[in-house]
PyMOL Python script that loads the backbone (N, CA, C, O; Angstrom):
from pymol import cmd

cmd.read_pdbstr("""\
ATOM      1  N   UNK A   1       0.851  -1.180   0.000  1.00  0.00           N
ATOM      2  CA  UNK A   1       0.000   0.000   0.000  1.00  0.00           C
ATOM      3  C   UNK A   1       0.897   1.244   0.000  1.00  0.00           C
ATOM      4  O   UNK A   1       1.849   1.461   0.749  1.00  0.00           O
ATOM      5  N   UNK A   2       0.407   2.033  -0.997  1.00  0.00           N
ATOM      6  CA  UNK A   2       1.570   3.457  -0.907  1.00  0.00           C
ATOM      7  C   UNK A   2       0.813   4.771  -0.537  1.00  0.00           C
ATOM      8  O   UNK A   2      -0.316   4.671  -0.057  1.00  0.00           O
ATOM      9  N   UNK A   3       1.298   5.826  -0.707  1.00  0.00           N
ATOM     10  CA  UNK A   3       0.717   6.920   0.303  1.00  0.00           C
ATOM     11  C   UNK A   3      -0.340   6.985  -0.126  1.00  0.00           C
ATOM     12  O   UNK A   3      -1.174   7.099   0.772  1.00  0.00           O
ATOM     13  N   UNK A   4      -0.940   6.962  -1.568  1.00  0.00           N
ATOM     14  CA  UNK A   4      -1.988   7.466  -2.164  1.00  0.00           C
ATOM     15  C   UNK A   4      -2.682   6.474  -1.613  1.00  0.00           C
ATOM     16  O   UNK A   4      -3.748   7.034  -1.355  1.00  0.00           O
ATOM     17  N   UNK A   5      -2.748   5.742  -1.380  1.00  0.00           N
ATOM     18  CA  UNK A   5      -3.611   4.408  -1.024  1.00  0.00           C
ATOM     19  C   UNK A   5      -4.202   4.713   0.548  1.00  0.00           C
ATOM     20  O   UNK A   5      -5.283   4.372   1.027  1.00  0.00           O
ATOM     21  N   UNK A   6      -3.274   5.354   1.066  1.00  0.00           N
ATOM     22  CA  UNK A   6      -2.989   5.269   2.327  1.00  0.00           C
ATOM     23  C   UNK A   6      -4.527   6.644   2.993  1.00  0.00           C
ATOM     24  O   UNK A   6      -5.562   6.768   3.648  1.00  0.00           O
ATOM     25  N   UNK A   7      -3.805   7.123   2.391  1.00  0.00           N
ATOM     26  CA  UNK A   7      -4.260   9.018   1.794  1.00  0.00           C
ATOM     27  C   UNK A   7      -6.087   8.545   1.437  1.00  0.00           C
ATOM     28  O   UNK A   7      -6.913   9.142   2.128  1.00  0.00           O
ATOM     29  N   UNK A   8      -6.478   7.803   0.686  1.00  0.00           N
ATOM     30  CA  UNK A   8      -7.761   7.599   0.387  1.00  0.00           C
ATOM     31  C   UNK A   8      -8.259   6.967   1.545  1.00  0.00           C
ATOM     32  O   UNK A   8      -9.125   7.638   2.107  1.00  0.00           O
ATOM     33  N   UNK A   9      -7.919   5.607   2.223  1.00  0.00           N
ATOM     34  CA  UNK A   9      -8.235   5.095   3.168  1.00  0.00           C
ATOM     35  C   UNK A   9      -8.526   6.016   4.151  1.00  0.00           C
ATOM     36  O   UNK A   9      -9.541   5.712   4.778  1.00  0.00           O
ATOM     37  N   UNK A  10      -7.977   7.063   4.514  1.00  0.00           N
ATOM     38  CA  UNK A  10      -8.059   8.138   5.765  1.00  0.00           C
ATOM     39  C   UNK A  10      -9.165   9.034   5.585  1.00  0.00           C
ATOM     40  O   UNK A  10      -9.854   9.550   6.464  1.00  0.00           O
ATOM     41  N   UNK A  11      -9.269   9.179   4.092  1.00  0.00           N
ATOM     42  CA  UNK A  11     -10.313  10.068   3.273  1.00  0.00           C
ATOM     43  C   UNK A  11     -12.071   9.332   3.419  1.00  0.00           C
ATOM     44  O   UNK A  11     -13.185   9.750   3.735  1.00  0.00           O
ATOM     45  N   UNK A  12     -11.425   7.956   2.950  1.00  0.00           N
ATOM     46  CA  UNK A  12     -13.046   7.602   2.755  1.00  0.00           C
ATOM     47  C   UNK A  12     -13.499   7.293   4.957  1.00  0.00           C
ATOM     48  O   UNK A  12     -14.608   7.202   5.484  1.00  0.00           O
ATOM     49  N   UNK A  13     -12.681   7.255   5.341  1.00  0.00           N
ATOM     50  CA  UNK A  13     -13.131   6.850   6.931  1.00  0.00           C
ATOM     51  C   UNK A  13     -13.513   8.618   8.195  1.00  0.00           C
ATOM     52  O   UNK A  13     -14.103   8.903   9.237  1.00  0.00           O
ATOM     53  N   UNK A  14     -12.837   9.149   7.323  1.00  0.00           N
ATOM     54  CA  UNK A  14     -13.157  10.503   7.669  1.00  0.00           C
ATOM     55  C   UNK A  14     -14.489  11.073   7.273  1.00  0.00           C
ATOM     56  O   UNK A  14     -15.309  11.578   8.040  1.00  0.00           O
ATOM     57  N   UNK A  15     -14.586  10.940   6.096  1.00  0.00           N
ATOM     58  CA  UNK A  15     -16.297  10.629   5.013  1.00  0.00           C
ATOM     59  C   UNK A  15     -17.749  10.361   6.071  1.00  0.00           C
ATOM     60  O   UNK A  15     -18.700  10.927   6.609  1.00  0.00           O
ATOM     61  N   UNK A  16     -17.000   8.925   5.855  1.00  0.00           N
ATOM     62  CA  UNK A  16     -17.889   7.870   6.908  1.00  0.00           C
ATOM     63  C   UNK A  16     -18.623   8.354   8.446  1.00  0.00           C
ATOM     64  O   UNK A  16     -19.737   8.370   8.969  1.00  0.00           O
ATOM     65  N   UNK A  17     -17.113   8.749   8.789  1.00  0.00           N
ATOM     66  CA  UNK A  17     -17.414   9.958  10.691  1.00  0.00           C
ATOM     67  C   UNK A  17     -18.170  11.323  10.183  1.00  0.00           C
ATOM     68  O   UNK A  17     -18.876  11.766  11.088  1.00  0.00           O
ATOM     69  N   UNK A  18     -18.191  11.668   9.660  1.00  0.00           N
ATOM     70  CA  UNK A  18     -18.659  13.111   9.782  1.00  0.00           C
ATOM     71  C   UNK A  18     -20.135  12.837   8.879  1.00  0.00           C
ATOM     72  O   UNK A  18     -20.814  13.863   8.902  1.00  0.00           O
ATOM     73  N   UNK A  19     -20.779  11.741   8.113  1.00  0.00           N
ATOM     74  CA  UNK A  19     -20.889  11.331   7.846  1.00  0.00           C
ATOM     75  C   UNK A  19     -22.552  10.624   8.841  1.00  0.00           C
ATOM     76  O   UNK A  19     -23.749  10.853   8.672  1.00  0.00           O
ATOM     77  N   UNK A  20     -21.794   9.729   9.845  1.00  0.00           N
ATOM     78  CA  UNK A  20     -22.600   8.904  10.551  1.00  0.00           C
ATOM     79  C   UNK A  20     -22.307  10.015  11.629  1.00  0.00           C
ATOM     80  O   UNK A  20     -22.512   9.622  12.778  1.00  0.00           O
ATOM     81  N   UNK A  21     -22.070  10.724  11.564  1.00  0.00           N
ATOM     82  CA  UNK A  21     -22.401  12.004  13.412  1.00  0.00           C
ATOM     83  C   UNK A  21     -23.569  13.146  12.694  1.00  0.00           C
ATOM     84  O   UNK A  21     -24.457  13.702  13.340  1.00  0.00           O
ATOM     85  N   UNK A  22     -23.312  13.331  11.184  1.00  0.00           N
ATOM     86  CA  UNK A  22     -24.626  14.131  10.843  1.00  0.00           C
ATOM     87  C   UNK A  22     -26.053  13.326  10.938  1.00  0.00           C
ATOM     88  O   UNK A  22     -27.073  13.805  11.434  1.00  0.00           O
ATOM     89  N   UNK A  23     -25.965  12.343  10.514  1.00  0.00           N
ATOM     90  CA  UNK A  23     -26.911  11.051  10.476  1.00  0.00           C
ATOM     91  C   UNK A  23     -27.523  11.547  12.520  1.00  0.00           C
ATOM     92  O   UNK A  23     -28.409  12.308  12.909  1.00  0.00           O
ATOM     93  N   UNK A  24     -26.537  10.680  13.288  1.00  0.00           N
ATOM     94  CA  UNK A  24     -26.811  11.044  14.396  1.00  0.00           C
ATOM     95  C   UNK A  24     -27.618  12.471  14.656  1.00  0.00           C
ATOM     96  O   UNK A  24     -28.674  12.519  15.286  1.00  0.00           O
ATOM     97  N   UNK A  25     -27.006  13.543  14.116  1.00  0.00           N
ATOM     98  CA  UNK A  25     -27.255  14.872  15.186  1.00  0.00           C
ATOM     99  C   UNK A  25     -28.439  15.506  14.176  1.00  0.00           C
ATOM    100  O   UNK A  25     -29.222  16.279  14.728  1.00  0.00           O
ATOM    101  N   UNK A  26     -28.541  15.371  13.439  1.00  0.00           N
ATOM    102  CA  UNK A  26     -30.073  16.141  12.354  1.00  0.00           C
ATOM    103  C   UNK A  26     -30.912  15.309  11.650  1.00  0.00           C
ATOM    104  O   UNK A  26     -30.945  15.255  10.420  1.00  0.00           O
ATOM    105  N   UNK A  27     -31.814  14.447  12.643  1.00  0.00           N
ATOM    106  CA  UNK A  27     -32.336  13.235  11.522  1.00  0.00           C
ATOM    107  C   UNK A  27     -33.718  14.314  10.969  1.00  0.00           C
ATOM    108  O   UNK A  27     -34.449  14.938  11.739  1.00  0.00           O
ATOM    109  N   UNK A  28     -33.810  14.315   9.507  1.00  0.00           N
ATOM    110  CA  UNK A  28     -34.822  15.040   8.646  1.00  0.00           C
ATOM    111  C   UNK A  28     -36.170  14.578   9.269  1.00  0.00           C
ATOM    112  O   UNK A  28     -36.326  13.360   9.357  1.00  0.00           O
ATOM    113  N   UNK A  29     -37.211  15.431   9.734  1.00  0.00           N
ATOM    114  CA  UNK A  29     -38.066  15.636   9.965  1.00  0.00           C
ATOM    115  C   UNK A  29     -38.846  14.749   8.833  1.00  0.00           C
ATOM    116  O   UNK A  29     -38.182  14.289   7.903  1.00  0.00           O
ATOM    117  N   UNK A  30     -40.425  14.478   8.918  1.00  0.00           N
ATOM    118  CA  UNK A  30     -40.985  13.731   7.540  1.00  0.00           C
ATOM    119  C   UNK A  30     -42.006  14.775   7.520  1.00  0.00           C
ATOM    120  O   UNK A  30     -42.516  15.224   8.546  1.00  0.00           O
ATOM    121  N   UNK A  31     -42.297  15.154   6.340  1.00  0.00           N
ATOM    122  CA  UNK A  31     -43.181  15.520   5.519  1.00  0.00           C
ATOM    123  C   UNK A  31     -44.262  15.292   5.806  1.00  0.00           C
ATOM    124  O   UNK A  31     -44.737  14.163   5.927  1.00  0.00           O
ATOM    125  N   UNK A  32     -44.937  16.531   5.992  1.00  0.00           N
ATOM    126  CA  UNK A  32     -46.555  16.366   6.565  1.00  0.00           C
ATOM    127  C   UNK A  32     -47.615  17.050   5.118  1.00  0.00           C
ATOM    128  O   UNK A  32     -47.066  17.682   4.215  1.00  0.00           O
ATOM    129  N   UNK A  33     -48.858  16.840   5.119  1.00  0.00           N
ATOM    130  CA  UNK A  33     -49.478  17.078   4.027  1.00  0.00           C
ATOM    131  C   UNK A  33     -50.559  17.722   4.406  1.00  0.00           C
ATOM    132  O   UNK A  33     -50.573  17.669   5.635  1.00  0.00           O
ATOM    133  N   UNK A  34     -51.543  18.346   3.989  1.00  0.00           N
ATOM    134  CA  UNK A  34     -52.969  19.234   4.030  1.00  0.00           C
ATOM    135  C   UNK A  34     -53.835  17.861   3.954  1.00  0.00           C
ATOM    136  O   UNK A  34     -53.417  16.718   3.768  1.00  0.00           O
ATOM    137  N   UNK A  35     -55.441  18.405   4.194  1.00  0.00           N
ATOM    138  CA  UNK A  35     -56.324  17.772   3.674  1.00  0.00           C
ATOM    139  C   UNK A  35     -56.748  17.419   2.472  1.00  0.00           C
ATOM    140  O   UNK A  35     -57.646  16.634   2.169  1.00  0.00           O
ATOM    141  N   UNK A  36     -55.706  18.351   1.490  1.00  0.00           N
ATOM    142  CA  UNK A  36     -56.047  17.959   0.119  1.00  0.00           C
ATOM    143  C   UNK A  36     -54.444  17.243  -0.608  1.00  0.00           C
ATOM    144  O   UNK A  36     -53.904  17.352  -1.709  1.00  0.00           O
ATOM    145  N   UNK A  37     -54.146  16.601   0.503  1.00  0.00           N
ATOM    146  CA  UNK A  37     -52.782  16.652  -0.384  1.00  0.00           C
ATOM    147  C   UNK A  37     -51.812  17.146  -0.693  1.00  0.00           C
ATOM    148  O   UNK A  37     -51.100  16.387  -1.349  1.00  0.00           O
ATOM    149  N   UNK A  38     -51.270  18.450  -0.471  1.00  0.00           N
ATOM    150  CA  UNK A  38     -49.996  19.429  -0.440  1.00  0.00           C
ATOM    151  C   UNK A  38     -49.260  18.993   0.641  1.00  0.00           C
ATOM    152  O   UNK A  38     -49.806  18.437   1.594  1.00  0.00           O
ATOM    153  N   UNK A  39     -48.157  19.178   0.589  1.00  0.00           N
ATOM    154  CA  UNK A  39     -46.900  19.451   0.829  1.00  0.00           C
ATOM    155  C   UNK A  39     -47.244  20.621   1.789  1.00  0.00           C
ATOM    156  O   UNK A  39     -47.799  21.561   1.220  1.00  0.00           O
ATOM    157  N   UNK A  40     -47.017  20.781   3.236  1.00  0.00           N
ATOM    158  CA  UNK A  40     -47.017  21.770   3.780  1.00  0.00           C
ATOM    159  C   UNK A  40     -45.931  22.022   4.984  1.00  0.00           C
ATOM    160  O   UNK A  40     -45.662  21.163   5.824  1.00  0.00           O
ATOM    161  N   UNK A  41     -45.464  23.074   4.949  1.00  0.00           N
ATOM    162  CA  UNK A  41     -44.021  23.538   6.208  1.00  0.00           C
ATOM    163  C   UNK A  41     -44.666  23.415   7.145  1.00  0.00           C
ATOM    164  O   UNK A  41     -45.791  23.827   7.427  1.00  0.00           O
ATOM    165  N   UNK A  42     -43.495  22.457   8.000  1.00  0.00           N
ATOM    166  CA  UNK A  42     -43.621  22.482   8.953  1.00  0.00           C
ATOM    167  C   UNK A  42     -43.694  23.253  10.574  1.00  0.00           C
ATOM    168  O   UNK A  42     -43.968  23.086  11.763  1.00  0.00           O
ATOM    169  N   UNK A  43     -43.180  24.271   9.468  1.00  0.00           N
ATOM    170  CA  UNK A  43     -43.339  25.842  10.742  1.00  0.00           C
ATOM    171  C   UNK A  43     -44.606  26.484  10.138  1.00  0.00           C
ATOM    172  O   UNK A  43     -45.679  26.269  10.701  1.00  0.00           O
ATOM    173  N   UNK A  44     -44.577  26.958   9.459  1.00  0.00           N
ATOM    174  CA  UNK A  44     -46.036  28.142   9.049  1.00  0.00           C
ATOM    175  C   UNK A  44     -47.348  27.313   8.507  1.00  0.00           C
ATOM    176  O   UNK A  44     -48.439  27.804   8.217  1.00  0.00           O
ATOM    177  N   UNK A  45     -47.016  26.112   8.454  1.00  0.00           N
ATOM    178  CA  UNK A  45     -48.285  24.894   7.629  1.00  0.00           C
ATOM    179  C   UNK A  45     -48.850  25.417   6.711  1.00  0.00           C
ATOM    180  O   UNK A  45     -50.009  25.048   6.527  1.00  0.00           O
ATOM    181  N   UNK A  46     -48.287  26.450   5.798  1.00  0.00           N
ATOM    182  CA  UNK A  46     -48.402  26.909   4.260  1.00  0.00           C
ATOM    183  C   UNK A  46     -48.011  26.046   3.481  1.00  0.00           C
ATOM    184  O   UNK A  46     -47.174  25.319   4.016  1.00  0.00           O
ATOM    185  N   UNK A  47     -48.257  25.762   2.346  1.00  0.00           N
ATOM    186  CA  UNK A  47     -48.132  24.575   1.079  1.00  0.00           C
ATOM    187  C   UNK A  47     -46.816  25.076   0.565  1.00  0.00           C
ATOM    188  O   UNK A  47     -46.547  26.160   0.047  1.00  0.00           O
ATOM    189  N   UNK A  48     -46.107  24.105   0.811  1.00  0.00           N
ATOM    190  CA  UNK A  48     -44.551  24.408  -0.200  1.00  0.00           C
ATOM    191  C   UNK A  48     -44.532  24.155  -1.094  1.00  0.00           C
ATOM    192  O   UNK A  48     -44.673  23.001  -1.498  1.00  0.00           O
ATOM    193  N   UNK A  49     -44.288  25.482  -2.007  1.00  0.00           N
ATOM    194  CA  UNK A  49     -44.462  25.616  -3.455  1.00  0.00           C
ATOM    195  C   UNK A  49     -43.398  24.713  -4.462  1.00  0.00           C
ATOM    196  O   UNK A  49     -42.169  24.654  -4.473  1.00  0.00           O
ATOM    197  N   UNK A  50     -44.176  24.212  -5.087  1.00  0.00           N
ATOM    198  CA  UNK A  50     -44.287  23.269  -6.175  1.00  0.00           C
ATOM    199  C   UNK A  50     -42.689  23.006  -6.926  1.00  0.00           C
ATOM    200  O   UNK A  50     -42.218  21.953  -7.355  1.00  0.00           O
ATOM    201  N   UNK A  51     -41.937  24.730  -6.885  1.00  0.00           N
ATOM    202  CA  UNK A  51     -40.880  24.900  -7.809  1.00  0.00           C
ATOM    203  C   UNK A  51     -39.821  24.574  -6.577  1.00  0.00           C
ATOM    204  O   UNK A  51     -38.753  24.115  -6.980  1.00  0.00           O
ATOM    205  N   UNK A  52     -39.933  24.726  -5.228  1.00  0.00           N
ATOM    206  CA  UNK A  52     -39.219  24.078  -4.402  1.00  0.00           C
ATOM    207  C   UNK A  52     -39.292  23.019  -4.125  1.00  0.00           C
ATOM    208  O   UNK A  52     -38.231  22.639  -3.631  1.00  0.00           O
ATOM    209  N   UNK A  53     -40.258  22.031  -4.192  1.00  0.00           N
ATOM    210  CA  UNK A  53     -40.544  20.197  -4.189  1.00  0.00           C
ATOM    211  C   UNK A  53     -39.885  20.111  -5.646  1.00  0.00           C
ATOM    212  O   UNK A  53     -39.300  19.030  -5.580  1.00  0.00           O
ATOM    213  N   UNK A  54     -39.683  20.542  -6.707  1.00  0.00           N
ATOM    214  CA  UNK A  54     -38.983  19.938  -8.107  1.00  0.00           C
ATOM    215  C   UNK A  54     -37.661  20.429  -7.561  1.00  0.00           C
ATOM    216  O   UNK A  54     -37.072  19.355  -7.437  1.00  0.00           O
ATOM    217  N   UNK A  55     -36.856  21.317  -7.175  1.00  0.00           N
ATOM    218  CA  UNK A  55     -35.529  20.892  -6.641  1.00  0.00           C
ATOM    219  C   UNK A  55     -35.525  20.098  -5.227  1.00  0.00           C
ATOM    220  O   UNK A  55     -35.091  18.947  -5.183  1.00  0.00           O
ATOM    221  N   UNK A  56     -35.806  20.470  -4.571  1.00  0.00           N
ATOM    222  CA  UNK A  56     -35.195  19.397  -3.217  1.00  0.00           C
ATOM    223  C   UNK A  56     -37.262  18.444  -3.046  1.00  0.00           C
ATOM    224  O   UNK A  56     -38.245  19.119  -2.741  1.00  0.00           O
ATOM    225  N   UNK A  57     -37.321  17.209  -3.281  1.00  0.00           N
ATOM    226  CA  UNK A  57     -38.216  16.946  -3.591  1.00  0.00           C
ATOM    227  C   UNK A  57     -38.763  16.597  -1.653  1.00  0.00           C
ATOM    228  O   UNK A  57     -39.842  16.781  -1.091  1.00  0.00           O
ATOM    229  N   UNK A  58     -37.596  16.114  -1.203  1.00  0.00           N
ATOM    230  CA  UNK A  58     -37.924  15.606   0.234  1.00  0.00           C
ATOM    231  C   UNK A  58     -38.287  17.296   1.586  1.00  0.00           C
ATOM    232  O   UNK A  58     -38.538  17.159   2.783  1.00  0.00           O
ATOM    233  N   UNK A  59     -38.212  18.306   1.031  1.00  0.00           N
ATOM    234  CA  UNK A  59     -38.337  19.606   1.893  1.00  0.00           C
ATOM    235  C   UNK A  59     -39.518  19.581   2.789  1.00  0.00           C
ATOM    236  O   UNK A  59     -40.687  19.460   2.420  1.00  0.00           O
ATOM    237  N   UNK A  60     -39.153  19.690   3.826  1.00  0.00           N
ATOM    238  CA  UNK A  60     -39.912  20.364   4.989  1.00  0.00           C
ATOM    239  C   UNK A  60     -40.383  21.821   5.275  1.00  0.00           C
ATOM    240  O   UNK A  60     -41.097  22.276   6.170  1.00  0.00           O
ATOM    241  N   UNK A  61     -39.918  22.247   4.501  1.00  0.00           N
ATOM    242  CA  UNK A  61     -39.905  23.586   5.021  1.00  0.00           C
ATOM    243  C   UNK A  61     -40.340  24.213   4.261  1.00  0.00           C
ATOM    244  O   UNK A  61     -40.050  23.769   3.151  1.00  0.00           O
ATOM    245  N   UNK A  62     -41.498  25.915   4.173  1.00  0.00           N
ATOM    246  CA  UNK A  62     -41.092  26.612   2.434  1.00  0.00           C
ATOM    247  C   UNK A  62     -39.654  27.587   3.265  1.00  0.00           C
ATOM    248  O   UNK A  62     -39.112  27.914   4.320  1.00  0.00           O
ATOM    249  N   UNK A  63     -39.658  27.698   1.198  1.00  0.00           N
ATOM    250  CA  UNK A  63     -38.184  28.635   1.259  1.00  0.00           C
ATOM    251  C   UNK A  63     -37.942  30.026   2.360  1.00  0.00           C
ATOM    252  O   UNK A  63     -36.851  30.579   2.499  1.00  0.00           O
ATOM    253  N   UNK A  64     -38.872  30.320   2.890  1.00  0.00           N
ATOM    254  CA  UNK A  64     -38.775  31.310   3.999  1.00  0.00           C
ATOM    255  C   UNK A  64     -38.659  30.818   5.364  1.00  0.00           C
ATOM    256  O   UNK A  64     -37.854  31.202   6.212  1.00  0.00           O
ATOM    257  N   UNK A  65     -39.271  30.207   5.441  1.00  0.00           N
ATOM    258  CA  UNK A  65     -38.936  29.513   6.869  1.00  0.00           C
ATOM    259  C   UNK A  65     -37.482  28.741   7.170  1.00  0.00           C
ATOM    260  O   UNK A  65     -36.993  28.691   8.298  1.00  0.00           O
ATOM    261  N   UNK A  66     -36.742  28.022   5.736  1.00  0.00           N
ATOM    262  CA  UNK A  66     -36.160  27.394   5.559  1.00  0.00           C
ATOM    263  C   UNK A  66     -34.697  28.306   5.935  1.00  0.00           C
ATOM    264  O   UNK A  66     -33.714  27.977   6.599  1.00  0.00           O
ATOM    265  N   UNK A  67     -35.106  29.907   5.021  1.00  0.00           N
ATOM    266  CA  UNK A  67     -34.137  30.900   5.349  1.00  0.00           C
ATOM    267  C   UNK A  67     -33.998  30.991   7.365  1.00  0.00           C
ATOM    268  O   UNK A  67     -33.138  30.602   8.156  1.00  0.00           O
ATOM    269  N   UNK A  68     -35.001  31.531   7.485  1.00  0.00           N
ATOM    270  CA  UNK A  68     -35.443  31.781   9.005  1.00  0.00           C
ATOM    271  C   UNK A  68     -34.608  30.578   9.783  1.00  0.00           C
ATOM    272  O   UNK A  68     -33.626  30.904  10.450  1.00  0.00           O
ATOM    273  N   UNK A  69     -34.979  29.266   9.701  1.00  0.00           N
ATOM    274  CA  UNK A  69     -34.204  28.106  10.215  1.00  0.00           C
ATOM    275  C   UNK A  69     -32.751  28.210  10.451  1.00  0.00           C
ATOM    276  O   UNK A  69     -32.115  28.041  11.491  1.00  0.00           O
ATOM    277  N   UNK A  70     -32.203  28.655   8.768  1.00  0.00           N
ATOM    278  CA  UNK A  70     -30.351  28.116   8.740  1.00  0.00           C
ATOM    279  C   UNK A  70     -30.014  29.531   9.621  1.00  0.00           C
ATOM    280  O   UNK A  70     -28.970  29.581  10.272  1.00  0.00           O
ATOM    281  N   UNK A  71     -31.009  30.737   9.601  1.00  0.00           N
ATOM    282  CA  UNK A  71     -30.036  31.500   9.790  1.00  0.00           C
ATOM    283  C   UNK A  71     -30.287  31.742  11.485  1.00  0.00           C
ATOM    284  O   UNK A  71     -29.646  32.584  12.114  1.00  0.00           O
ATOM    285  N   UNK A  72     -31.261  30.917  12.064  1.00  0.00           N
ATOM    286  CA  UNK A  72     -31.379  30.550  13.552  1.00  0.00           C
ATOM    287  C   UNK A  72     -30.158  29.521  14.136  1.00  0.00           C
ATOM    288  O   UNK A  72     -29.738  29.450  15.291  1.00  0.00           O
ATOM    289  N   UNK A  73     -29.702  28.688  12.849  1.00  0.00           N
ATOM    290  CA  UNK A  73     -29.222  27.613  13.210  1.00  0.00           C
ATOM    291  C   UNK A  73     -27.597  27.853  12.787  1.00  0.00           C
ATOM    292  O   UNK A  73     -26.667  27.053  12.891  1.00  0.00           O
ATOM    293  N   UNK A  74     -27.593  29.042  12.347  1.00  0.00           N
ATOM    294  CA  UNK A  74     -25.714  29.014  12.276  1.00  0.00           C
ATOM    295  C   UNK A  74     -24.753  28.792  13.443  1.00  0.00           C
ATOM    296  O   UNK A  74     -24.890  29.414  14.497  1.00  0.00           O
ATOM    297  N   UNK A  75     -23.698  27.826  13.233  1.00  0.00           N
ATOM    298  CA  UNK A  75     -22.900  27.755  14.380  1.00  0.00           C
ATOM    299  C   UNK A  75     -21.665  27.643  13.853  1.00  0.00           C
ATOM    300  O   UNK A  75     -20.684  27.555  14.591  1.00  0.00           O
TER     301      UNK A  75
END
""", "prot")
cmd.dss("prot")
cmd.show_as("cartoon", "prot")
cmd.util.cbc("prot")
cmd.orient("prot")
């Protein structure tokens, strides 16, 4: 085994830890829905709009609250 070898091994196990401690420390909330079926945030229970479920399809949040969240949650 030579450094590069060595060098990846450290890489992919470092991966793995930071990895399985996010897993641990932020498990994603599930997706709650209206009476008719929408997609609705879980803070304001407004319907998360349509063009935000076609990029991140699994979202909890709408895009304002979502702002409101990260920028409660900076550390």
């Amino acid at each position: 085994m030579d450094d590069a070898d060595r060098a990846k091994d450290y890489e992919m196990k470092d991966r793995q830890a930071a990895l399985n401690a996010a897993l641990k420390r932020d498990p994603l909330p599930e997706q709650r829905c209206n009476d008719s079926g929408d997609i609705i945030c879980i803070d304001c229970e407004q319907r998360i709009e349509p063009e935000r479920l076609a990029v991140r399809p699994q979202a909890v949040r709408c895009v304002t609250c979502k702002q409101h969240w990260e920028n409660a949650h900076r550390g």
